[in-house]
N, CA, C and O of each residue as an XYZ file, in Angstrom:
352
protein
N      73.677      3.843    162.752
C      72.326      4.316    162.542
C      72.305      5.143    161.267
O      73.169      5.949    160.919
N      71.063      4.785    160.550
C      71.617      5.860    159.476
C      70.903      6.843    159.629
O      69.971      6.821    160.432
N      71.260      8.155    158.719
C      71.211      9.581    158.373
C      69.703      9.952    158.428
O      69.437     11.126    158.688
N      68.829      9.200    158.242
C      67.442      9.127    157.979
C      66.971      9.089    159.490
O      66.249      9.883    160.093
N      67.612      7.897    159.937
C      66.580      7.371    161.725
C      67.376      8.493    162.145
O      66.621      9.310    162.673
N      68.706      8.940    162.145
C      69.331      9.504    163.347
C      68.607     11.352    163.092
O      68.823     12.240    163.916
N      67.995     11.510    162.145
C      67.321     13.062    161.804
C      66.495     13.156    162.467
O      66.349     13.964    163.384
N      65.194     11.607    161.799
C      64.494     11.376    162.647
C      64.064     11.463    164.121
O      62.913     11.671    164.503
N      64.947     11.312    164.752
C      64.924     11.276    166.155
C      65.565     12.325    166.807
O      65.175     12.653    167.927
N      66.597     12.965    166.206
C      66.807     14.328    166.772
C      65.227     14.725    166.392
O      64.412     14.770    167.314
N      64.832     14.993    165.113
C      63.626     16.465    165.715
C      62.524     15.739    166.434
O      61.550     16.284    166.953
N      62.745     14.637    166.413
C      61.347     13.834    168.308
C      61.567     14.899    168.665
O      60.840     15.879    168.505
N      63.281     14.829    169.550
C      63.517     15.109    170.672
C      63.299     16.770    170.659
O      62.720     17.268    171.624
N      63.566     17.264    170.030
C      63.154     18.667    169.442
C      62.139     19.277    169.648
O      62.068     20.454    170.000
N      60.727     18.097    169.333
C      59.491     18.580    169.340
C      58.975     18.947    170.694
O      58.214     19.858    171.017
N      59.648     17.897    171.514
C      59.532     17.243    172.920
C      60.371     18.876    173.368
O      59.611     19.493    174.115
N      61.041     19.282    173.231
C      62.012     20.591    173.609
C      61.081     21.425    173.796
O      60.782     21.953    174.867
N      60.326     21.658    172.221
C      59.348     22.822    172.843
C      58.054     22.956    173.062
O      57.328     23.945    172.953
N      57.766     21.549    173.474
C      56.947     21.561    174.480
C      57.021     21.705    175.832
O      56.056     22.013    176.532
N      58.033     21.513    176.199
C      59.095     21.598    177.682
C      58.714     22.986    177.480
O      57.859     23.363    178.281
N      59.103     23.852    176.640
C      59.248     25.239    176.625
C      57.812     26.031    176.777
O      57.666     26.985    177.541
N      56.882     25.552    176.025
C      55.782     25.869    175.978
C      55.002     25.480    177.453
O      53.952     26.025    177.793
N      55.617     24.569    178.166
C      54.707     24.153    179.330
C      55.511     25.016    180.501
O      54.829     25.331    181.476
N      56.820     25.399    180.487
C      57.308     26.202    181.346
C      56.761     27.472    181.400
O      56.706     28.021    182.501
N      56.125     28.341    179.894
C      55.710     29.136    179.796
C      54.032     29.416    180.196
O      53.546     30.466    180.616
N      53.412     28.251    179.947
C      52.100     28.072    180.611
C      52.194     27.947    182.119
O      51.474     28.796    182.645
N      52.834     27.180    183.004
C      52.942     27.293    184.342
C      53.590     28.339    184.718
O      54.094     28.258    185.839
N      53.846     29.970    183.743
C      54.641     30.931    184.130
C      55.635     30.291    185.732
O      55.535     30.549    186.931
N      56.738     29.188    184.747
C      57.950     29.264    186.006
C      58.823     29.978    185.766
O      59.458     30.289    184.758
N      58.823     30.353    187.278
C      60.488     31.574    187.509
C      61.601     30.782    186.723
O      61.641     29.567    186.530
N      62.390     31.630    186.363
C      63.706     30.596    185.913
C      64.445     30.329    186.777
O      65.512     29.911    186.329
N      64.380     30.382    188.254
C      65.520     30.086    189.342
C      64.749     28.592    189.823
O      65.131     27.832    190.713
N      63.372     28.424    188.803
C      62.761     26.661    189.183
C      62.773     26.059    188.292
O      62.472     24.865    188.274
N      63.251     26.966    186.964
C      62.931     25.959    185.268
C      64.071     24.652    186.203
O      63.497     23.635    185.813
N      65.275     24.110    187.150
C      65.200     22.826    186.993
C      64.785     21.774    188.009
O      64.998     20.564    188.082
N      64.101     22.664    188.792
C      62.973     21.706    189.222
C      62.121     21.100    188.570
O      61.756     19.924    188.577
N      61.734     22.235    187.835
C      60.495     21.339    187.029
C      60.487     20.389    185.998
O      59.648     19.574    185.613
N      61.679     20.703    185.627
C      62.178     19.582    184.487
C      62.573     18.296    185.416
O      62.503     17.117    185.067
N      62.867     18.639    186.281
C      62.890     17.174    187.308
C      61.731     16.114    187.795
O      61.612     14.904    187.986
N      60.906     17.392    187.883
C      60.004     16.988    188.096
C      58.765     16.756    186.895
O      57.639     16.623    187.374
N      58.864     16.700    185.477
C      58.136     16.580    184.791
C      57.972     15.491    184.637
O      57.079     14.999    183.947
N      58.833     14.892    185.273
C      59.280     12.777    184.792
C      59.379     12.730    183.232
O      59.988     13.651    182.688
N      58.909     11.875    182.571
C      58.638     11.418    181.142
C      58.444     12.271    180.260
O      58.828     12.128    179.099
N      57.676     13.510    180.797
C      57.142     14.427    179.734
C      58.317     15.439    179.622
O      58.220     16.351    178.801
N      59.381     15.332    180.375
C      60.477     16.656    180.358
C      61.757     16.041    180.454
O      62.665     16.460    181.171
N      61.816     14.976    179.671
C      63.545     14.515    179.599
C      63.175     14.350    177.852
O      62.195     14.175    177.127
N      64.909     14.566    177.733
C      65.390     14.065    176.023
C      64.779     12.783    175.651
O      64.757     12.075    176.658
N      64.417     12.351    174.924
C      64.367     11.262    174.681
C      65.352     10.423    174.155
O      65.095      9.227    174.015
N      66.313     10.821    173.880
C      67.580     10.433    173.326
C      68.621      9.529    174.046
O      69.378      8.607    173.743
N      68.282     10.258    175.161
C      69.100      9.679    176.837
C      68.911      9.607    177.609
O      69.686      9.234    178.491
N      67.081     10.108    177.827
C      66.303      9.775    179.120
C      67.215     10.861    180.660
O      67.533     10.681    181.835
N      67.284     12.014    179.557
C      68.125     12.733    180.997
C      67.006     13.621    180.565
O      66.441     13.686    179.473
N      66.722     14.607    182.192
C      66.274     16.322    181.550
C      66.750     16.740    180.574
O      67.646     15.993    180.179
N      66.554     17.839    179.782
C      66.914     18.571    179.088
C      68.058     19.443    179.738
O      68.125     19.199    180.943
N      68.867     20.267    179.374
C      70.165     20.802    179.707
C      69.167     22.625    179.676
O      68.307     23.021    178.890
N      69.895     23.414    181.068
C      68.815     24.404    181.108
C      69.878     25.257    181.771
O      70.241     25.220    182.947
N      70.434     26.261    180.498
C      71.487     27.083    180.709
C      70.737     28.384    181.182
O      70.216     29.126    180.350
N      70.694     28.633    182.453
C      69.966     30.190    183.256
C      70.671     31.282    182.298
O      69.880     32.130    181.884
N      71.687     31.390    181.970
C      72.638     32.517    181.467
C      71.954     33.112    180.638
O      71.178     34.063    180.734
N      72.498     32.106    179.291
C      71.297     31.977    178.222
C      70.111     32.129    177.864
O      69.676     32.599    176.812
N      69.337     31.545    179.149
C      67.769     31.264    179.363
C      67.259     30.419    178.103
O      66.319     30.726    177.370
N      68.112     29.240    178.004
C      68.201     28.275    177.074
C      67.422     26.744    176.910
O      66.993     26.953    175.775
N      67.112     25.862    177.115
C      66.946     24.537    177.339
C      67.709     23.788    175.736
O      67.550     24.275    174.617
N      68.477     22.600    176.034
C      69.262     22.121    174.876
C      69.453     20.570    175.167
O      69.268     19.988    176.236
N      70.011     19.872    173.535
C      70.227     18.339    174.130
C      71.091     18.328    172.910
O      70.924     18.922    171.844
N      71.913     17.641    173.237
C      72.857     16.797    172.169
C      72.401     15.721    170.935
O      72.255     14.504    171.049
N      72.217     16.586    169.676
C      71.919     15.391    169.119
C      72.314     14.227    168.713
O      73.393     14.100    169.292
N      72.102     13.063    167.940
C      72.710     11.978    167.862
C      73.945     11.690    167.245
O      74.748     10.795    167.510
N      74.004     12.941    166.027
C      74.989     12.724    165.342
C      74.944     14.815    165.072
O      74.039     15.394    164.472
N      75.729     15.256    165.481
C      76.150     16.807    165.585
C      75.434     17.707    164.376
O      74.699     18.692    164.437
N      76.015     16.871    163.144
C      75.961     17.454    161.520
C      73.856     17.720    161.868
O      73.404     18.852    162.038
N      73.205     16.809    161.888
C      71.832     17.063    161.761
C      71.270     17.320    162.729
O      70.418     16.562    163.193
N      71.647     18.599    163.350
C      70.811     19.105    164.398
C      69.948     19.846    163.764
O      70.128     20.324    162.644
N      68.249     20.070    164.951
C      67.429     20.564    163.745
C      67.366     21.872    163.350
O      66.643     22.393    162.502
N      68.469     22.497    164.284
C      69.049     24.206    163.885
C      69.711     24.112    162.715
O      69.789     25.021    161.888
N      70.423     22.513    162.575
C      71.222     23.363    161.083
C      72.545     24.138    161.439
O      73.225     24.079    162.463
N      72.696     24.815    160.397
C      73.913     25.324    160.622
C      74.132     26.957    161.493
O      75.154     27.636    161.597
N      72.692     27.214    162.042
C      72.374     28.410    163.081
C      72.789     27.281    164.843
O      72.716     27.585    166.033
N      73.073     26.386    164.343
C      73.558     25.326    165.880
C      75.064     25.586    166.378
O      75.780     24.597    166.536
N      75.614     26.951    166.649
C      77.161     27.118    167.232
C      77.685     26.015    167.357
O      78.442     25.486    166.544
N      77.204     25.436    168.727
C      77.933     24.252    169.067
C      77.512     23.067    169.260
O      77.630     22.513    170.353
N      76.915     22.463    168.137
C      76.032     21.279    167.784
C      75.254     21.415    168.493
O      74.352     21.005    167.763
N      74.705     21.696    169.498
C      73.655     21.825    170.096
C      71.832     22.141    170.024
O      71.652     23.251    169.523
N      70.804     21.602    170.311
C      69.449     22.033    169.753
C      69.136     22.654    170.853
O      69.173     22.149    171.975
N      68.653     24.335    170.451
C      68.253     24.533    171.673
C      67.546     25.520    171.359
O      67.500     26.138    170.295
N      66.832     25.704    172.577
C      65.694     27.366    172.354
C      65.405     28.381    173.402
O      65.135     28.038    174.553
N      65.439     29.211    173.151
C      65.477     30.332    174.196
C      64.105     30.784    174.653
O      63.196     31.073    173.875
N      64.009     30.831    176.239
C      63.045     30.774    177.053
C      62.940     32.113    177.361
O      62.083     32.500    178.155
């Protein structure tokens, strides 16, 4: 895939992230249900990348996904561990 589609489609999935984030914050959910609800969002609350939920670290208070290729995540080089993610 090249460098172009695979950017491309990480920040979809990105956009799609924080809207997940933004809709958790509108349905003020507890975080002991943020993964219910991502279960339950169907279509509107998985990666698009891999058709899984999003990854929803409580610790953190995080939601994250693996992008396609590590180097172009849409954090850049603020991405520790390749990871895209945003704090809830």
């Amino acid at each position: 895939m090249s460098t172009y589609i695979a950017h491309a489609h990480g920040v979809a999935a990105y956009v799609k992230l924080v809207r997940v984030q933004l809709e958790l914050k509108l349905a003020a959910v507890p975080l002991a249900e943020v993964p219910q609800f991502l279960e339950r969002a169907g279509p509107d609350g998985v990666n698009p990348l891999d058709g899984r939920p999003f990854r929803w670290d409580r610790e953190h208070r995080s939601l994250s996904f693996d992008p396609l290729r590590p180097a172009l995540a849409p954090m850049g080089d603020e991405c520790h561990d390749c990871r895209a993610m945003i704090r809830c």
